[in-house]
C-alpha positions in Angstrom: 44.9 35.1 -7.4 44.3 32.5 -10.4 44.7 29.4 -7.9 42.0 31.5 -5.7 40.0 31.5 -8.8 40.2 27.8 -9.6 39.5 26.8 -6.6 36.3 29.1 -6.2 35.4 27.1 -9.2 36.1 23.9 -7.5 34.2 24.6 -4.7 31.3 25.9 -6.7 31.0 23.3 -9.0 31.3 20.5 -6.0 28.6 22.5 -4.4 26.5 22.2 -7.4 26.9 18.9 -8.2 25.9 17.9 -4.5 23.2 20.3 -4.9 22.1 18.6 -7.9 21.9 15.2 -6.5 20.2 15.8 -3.2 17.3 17.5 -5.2 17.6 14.6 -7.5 17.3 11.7 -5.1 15.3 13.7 -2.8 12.8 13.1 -5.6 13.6 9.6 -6.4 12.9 8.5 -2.3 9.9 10.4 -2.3 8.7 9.1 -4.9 9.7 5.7 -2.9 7.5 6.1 -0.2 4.6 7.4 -1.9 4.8 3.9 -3.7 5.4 1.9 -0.3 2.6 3.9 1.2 0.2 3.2 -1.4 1.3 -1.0 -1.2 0.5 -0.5 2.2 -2.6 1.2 1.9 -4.2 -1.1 -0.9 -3.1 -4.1 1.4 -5.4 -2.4 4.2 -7.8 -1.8 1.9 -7.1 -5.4 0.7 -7.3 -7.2 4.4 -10.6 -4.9 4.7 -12.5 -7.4 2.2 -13.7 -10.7 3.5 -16.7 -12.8 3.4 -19.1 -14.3 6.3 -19.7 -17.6 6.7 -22.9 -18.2 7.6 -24.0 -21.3 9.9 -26.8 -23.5 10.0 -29.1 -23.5 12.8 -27.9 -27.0 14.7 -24.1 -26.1 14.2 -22.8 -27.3 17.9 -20.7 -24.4 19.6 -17.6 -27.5 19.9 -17.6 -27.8 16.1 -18.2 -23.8 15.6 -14.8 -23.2 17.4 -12.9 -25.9 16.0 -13.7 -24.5 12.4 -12.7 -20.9 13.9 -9.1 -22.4 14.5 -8.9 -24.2 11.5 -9.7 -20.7 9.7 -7.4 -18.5 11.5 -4.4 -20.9 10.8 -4.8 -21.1 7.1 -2.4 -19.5 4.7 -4.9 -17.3 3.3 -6.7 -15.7 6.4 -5.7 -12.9 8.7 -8.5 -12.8 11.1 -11.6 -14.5 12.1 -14.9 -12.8 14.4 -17.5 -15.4 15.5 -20.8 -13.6 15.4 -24.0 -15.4 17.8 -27.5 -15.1 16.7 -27.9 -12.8 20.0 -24.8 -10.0 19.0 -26.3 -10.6 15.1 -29.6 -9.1 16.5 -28.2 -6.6 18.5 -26.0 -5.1 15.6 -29.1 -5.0 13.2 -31.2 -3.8 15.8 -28.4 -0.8 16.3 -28.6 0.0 12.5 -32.2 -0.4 11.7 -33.4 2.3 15.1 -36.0 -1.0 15.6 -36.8 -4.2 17.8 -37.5 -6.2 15.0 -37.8 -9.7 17.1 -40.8 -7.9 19.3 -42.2 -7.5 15.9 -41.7 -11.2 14.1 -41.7 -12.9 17.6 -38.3 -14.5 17.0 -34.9 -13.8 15.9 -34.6 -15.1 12.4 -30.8 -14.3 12.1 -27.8 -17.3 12.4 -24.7 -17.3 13.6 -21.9 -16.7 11.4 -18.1 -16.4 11.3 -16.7 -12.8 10.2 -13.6 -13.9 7.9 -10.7 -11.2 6.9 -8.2 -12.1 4.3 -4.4 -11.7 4.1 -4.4 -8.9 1.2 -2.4 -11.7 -2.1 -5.8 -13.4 -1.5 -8.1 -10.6 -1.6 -9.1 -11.4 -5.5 -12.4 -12.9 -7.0 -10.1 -16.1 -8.3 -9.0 -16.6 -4.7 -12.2 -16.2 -3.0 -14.4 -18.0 -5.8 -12.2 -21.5 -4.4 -12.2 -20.4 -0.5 -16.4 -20.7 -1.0 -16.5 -24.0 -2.7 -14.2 -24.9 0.4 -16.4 -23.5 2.9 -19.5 -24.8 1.3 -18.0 -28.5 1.6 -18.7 -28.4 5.3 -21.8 -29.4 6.7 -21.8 -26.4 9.0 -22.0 -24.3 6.6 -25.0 -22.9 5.0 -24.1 -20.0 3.2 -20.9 -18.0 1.9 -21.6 -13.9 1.8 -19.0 -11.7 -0.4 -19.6 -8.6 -2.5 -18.2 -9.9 -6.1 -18.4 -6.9 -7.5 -16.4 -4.9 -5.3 -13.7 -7.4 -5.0 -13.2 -7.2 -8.8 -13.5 -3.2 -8.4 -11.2 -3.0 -5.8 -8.4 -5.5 -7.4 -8.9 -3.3 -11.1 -8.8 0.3 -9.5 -5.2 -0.9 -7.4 -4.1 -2.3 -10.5 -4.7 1.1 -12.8 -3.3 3.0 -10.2 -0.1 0.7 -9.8 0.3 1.1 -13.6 0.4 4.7 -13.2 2.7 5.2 -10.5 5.4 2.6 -12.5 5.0 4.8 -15.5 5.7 7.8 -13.8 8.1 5.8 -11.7 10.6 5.2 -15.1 9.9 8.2 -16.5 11.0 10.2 -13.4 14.0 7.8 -13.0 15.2 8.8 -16.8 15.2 12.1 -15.9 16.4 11.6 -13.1 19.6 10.3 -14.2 19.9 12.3 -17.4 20.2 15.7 -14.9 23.2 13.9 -12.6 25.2 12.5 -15.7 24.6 16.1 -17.3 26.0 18.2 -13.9 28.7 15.6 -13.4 29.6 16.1 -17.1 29.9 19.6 -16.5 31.7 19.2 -13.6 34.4 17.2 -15.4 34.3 19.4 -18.3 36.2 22.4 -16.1 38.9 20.0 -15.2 39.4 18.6 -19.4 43.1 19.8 -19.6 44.1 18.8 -16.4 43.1 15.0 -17.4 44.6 15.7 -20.9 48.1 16.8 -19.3 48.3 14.1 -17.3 47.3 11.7 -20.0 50.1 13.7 -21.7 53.0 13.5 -18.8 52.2 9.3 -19.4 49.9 8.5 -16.6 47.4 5.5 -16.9 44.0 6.2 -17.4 43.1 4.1 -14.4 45.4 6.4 -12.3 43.4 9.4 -13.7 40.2 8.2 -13.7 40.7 7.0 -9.9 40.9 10.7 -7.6 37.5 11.8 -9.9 35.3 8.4 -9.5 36.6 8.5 -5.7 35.6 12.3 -5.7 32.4 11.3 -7.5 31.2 8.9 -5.1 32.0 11.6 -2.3 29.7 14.1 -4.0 26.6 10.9 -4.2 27.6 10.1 -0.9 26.6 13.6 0.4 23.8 13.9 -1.8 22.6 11.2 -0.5 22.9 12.1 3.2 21.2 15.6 2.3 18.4 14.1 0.3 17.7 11.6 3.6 17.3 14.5 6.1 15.2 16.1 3.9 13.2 12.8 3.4 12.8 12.7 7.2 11.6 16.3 7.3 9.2 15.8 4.6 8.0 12.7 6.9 8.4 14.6 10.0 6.1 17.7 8.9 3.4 15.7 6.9 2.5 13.4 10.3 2.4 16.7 12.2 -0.5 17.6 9.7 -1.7 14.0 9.4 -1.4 12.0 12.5 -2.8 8.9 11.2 0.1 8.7 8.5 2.4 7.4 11.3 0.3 4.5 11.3 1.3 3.5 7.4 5.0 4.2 8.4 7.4 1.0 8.4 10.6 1.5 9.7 12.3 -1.2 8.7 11.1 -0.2 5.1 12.0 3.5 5.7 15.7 2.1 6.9 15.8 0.4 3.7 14.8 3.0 1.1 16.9 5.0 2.8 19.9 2.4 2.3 18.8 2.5 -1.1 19.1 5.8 -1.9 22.9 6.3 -0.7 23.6 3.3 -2.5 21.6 5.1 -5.8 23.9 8.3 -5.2 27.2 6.3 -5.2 26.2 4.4 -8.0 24.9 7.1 -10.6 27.9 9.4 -9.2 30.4 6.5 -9.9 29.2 5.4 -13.8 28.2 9.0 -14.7 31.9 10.3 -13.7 33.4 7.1 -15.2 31.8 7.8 -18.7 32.6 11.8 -18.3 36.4 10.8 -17.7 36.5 8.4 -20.1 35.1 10.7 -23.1 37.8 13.3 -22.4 40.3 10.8 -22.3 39.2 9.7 -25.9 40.1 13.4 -27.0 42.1 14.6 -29.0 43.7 17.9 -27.9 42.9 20.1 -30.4 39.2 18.7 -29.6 39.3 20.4 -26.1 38.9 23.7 -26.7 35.2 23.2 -28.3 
């Protein structure tokens, strides 16, 4: 009946402490991809920014396209639209509701090249030296950018980065304070079985081993609990949202999901290593308080 007992309390403090750390790293990889969701989003928001080149009248069509190239294969560019005079009518024709070239007799717009940067270059410093650079060609005549919605942009991703750090660590203390304290009182129930072995002259590398091995078990299983709900959590929010399937990288998915069995085996292992270790410490008379 009493070894019935113990190992209801076993099993029920295994079960807890598994418990405890799938809710615990469920957290910490949601948390994960809300972060690598909102990289990926400011990048798009990033790449959205560009500027247009604008070109002067007599720019030939051979030199146009050879400047087109030589855009799209520099380091800081992710695409380039050449825009005629013709489809630069048409589009402000669309938006204005008018023919304004019946009306002025002519179509006063130029050609221009449409340029979309990668998102590390998407930042008034960066694009203050891609103009001077543009402007040192003769084809050019003009370099178009909102400034002040560059800077915006680059502040309002930088506040909110800020934020979700700070919230990042904070959750991440907790975090690990609530695992080390249920693997503490975990250990705890099993204090005078360490003690009598300590007692009956066994090392405390050959006591600490079964519980650390035990220990990574339990993160092990956490871990895999905390992924399928991960998955379900991803599953259920793209059946609402469609488009968030577009923001989904698997390769980074695989990896935060990598990281988060390597978080439970970790945390498991150093948090049952210290909870061993401080009973080992004890005195026996110390045990029973």
């Amino acid at each position: 009946m009493s070894d019935k007992y113990s190992k209801r309390r076993l099993t029920g403090a295994s079960i807890t402490t598994i418990v405890s750390l799938s809710l615990v790293l469920f957290m910490l990889g949601l948390l994960g991809i809300i972060i690598l969701n909102t990289n990926k989003l400011s990048n798009n928001l990033k790449e959205n920014i560009g500027f247009q080149v604008i070109l002067n009248d007599n720019a030939k069509d051979v030199d146009v396209a050879k400047m087109q190239k030589t855009l799209d294969a520099s380091d800081y560019v992710k695409s380039t639209e050449f825009i005629t005079k013709d489809e630069a009518a048409k589009r402000l024709q669309q938006d204005l509701g008018e023919d304004f070239i019946n009306f002025l007799g002519y179509n006063p717009l130029l050609s221009s090249i449409n340029v979309h940067l990668k998102a590390e270059y998407a930042n008034p410093d960066s694009l203050s030296w891609i103009e001077k650079e543009m402007l040192e060609s003769k084809l050019v005549k003009e370099v178009i950018y909102q400034k002040s919605l560059v800077s915006m942009i680059n502040e309002n991703v930088k506040k909110i980065s800020l934020v979700i750090l700070g919230f990042s660590s904070l959750l991440m203390i907790i975090a690990l304070a609530l695992i080390n304290n249920t693997i503490r009182l975990s250990i705890y129930s099993k204090r005078f079985i360490i003690k009598t072995m300590q007692l009956v002259g066994a090392t405390q590398g050959f006591i600490r081993r079964p519980f650390v091995l035990n220990g990574i078990k339990h993160g092990i299983y956490g871990a895999v609990i905390a992924i399928l709900m991960l998955i379900g959590v991803l599953y259920f929010a793209q059946k609402q949202l469609p488009e968030l399937a577009e923001l989904q990288d698997q390769k980074m998915l695989g990896t935060l999901f990598g990281l988060v069995i390597v978080l439970g085996i970790i945390i498991s292992w150093i948090s049952t290593s210290l909870a061993v270790s401080k009973y080992l410490r004890l005195r026996s008379d110390d045990l029973y308080y």
